[in-house]
C-alpha positions as CSV (number, residue, x, y, z in Angstrom):
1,X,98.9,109.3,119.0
2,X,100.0,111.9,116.6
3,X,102.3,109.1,114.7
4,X,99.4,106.8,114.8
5,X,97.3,109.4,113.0
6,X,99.8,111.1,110.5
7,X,100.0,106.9,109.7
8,X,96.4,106.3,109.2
9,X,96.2,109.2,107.1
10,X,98.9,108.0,105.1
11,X,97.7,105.0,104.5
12,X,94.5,105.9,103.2
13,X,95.8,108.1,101.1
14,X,97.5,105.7,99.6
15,X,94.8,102.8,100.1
16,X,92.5,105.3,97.6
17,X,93.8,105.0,94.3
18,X,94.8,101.5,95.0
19,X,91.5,100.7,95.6
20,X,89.9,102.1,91.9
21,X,92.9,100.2,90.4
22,X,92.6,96.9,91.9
23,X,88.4,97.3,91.6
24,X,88.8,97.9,88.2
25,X,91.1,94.4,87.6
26,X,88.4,92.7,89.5
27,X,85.4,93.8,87.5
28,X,87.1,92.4,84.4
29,X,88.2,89.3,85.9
30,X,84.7,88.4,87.8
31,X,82.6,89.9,84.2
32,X,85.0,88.3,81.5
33,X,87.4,85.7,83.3
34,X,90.6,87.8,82.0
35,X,93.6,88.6,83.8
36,X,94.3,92.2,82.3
37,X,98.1,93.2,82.4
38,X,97.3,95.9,80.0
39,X,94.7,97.8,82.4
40,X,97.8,99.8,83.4
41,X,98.4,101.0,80.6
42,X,94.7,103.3,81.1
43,X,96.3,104.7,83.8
44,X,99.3,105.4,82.6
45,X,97.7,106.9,78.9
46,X,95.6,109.4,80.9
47,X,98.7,110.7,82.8
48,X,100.1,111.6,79.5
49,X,98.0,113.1,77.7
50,X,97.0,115.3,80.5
51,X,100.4,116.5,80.9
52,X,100.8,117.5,77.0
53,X,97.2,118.8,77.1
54,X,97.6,120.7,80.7
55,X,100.8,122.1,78.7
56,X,99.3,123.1,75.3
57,X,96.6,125.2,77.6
58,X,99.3,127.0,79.6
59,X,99.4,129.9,77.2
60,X,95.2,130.6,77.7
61,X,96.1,131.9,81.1
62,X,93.0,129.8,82.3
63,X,92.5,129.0,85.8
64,X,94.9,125.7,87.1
65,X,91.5,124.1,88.1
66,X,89.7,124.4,84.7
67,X,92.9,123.5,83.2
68,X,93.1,120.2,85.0
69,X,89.2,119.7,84.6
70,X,89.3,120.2,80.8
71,X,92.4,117.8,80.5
72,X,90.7,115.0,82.6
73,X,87.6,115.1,80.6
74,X,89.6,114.9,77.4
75,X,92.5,112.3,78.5
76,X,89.3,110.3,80.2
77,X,87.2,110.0,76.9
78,X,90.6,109.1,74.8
79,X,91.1,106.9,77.3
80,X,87.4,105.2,77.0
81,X,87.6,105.1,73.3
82,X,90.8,102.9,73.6
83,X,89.1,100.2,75.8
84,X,86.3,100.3,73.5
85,X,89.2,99.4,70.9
86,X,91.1,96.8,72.7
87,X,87.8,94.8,73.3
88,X,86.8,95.3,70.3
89,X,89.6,94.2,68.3
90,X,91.4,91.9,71.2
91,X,90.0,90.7,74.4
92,X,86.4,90.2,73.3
93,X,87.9,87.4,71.0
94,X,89.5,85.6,74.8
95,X,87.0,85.7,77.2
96,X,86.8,83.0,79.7
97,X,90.4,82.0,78.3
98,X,92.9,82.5,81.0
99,X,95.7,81.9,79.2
100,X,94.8,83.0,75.9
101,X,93.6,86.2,77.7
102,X,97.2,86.7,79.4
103,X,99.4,85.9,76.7
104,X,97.6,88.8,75.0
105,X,97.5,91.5,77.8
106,X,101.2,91.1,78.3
107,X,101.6,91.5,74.4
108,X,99.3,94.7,74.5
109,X,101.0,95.9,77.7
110,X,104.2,96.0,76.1
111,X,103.1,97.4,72.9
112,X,101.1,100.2,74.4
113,X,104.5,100.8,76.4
114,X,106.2,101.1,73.3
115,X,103.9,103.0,71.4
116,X,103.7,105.6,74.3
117,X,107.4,105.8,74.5
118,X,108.1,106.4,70.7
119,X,104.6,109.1,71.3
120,X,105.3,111.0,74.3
121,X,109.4,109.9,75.0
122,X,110.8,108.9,78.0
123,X,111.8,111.6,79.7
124,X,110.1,112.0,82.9
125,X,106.6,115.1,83.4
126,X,105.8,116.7,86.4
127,X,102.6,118.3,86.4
128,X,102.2,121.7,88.2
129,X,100.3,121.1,91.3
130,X,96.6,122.0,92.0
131,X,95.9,123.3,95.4
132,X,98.6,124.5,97.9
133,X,98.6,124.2,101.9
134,X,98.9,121.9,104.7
135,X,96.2,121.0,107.0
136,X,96.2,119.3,110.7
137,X,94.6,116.6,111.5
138,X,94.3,115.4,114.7
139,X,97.7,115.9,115.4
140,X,98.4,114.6,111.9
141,X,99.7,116.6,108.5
142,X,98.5,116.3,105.1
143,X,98.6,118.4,102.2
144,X,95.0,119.7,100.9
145,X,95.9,118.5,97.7
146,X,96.4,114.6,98.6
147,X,93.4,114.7,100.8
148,X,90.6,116.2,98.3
149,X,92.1,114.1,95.4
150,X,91.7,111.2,98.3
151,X,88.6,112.3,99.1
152,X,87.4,112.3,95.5
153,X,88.9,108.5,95.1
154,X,86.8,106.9,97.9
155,X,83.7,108.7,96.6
156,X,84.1,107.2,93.2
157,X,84.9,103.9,94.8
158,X,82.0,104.1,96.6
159,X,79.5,105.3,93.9
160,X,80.8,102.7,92.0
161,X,80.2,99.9,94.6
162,X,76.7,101.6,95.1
163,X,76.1,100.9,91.0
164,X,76.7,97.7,91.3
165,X,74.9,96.5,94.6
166,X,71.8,98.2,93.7
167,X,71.4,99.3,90.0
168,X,69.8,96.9,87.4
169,X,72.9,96.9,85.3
170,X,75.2,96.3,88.6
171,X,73.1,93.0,89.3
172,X,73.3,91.9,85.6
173,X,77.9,92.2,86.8
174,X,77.3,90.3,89.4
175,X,74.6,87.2,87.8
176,X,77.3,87.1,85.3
177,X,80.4,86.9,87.6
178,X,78.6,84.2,89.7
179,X,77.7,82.3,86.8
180,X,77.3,83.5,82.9
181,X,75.2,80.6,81.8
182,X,72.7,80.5,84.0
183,X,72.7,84.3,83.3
184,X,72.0,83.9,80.0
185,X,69.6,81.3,80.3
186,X,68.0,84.3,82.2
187,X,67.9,86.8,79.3
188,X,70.9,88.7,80.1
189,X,73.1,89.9,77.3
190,X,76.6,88.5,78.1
191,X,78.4,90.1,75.8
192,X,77.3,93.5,76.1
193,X,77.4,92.9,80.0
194,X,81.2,92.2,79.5
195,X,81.3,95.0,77.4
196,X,80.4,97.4,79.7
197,X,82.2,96.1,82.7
198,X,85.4,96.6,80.7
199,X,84.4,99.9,80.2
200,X,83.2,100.2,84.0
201,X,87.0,98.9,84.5
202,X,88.6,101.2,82.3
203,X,86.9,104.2,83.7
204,X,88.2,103.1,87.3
205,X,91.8,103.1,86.2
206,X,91.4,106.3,83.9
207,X,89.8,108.3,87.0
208,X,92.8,107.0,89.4
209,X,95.3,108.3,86.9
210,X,93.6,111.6,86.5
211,X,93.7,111.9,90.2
212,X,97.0,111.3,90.2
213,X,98.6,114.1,88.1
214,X,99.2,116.7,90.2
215,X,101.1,114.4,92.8
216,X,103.0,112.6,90.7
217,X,105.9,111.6,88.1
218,X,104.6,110.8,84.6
219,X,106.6,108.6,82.9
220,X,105.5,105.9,80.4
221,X,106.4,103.3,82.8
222,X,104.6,104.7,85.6
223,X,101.5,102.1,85.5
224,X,103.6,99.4,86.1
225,X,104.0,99.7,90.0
226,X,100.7,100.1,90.6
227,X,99.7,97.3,88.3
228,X,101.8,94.9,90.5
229,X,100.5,96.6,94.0
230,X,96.8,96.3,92.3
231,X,97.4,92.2,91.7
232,X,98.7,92.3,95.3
233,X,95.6,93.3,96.5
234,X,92.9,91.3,94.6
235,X,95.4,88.0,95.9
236,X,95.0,89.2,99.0
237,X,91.4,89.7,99.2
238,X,90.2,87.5,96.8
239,X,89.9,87.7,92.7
240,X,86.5,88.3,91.7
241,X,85.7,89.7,94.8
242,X,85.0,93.7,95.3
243,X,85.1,94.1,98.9
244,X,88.0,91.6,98.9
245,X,89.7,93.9,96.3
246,X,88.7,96.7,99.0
247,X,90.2,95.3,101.9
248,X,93.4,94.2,100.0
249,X,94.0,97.7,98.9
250,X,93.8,99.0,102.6
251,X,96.0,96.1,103.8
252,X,98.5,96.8,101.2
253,X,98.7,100.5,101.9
254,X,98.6,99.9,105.7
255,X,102.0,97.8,105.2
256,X,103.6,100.3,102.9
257,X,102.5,102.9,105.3
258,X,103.6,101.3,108.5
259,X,106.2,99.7,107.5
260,X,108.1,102.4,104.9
261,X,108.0,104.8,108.7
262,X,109.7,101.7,110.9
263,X,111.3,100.1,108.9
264,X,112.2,101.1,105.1
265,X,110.1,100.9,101.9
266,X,112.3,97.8,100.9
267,X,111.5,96.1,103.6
268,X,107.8,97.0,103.5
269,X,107.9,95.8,99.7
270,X,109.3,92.4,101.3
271,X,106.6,92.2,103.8
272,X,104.0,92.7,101.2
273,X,104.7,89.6,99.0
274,X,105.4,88.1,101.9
275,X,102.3,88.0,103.1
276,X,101.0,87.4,99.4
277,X,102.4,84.3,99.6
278,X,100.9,83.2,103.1
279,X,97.5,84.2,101.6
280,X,98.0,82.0,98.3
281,X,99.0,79.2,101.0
282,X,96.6,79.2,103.6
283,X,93.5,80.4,101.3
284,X,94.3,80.7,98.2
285,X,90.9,82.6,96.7
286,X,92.0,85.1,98.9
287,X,90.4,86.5,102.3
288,X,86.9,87.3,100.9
289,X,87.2,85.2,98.2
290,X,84.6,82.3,97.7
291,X,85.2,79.1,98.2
């Protein structure tokens, strides 16, 4: 009982921030028809400059909290004011062109990459951490840290999925994900519709990274893995869809969880595509995907 619960809470740990990545990839691709390879690159720009803003405020002698809550707010409007750029200047120019739209994220992926090498150089950050202590639950250990920044992830998954099942602007997402003529032809703005869902997606990915920075390793590579593991999960449950996106996440986490204590994280990585693949050939919109 205790393992089953120590692995539960492991994997929704994890599950969290997958889940406001891969939701984030899904609002862009159901809004604008765009397969984003440079949406890591959110996560990975908030990481950064929280760690050289979190260390320019070390000498104020401020509180760690209002450290890390000044560094967010910062690192998450820089962060917004880059997507506003990139769809500006490059993705409003490709939507509803699949491969027009990828050939370009992969080319801003690896620029970004570059440019936040040459900014912030490779060597690897660790940010100081922001709450100490364990706690049991149920038989199960988990630091407080990992379980309030958990906590916070599932409440902003669910606000967000709140927004857009039952605000105005949330059903205006969805007409235009299920079909962007017709939604037009209904008065909706599409383009400022997709503008705002890749903001909506930026956000998503920006939040996750902020969450992330006092448990992990900021490197300017780090967006990368969860970029792949976020694509995992939208195959899984279906592209386009948002509780397929959901339930992809948790499966994914559930395997890395399970099978990193049985077995090995290798062999959990194997398992994962694995089972990727079965998806793709057996339903290949995914498990909550339509049609």
């Amino acid at each position: 009982m205790d393992i089953f619960v120590q692995l539960l809470m492991n994997s929704l740990q994890i599950s969290s921030v997958y889940i406001l990545f891969s939701l984030g990839l899904t609002l862009v691709f159901g809004v604008m028809r765009v397969v984003n390879f440079a949406h890591c690159e959110f996560f990975t720009f908030v990481l950064l400059l929280m760690s050289v803003c979190i260390a320019a405020a070390a000498s104020a002698h401020l509180p760690t909290l209002v450290v890390y809550g000044l560094a967010a707010v910062v690192s998450i409007g820089a962060t917004l004011v880059l997507g506003k750029l990139l769809y500006e200047y490059a993705f409003k120019r490709f939507q509803r062109d699949m491969v027009g739209s990828f050939v370009l994220s992969v080319g801003l992926s690896l620029l970004i990459q570059g440019l936040l090498l040459e900014a912030f150089g490779g060597a690897p950050r660790k940010l100081p951490g922001l709450i100490d202590g364990t706690i049991n639950i149920l038989g199960g250990a988990i630091t407080i840290e990992r379980l309030v920044l958990s906590g916070l992830a599932m409440a902003v998954a669910a606000g967000m999925c709140l927004f857009i099942a039952y605000t105005r602007f949330g059903k205006a997402l969805r007409a235009v994900a299920e079909d962007h003529e017709a939604a037009m032809l209904q008065g909706i703005p599409y383009r400022r519709i997709a503008q705002y869902g890749f903001l909506c997606a930026t956000l998503l990915a920006a939040i996750a990274g902020a969450l992330m920075a006092p448990v992990s390793v900021v490197t300017p590579v780090i967006g990368n893995s969860y970029l792949i593991k976020g694509f995992i999960a939208i195959v899984i449950g279906g592209l386009g869809s948002i509780p397929g996106a959901i339930l992809g996440s948790v499966i994914l986490a559930v395997i890395e969880g399970v099978g990193g204590f049985y077995f090995d994280p290798t062999t959990a990585s194997i398992a994962v595509f694995v089972i990727a693949v079965l998806v793709l050939l057996v339903r290949p919109k995914g498990l909550l995907g339509n049609g």
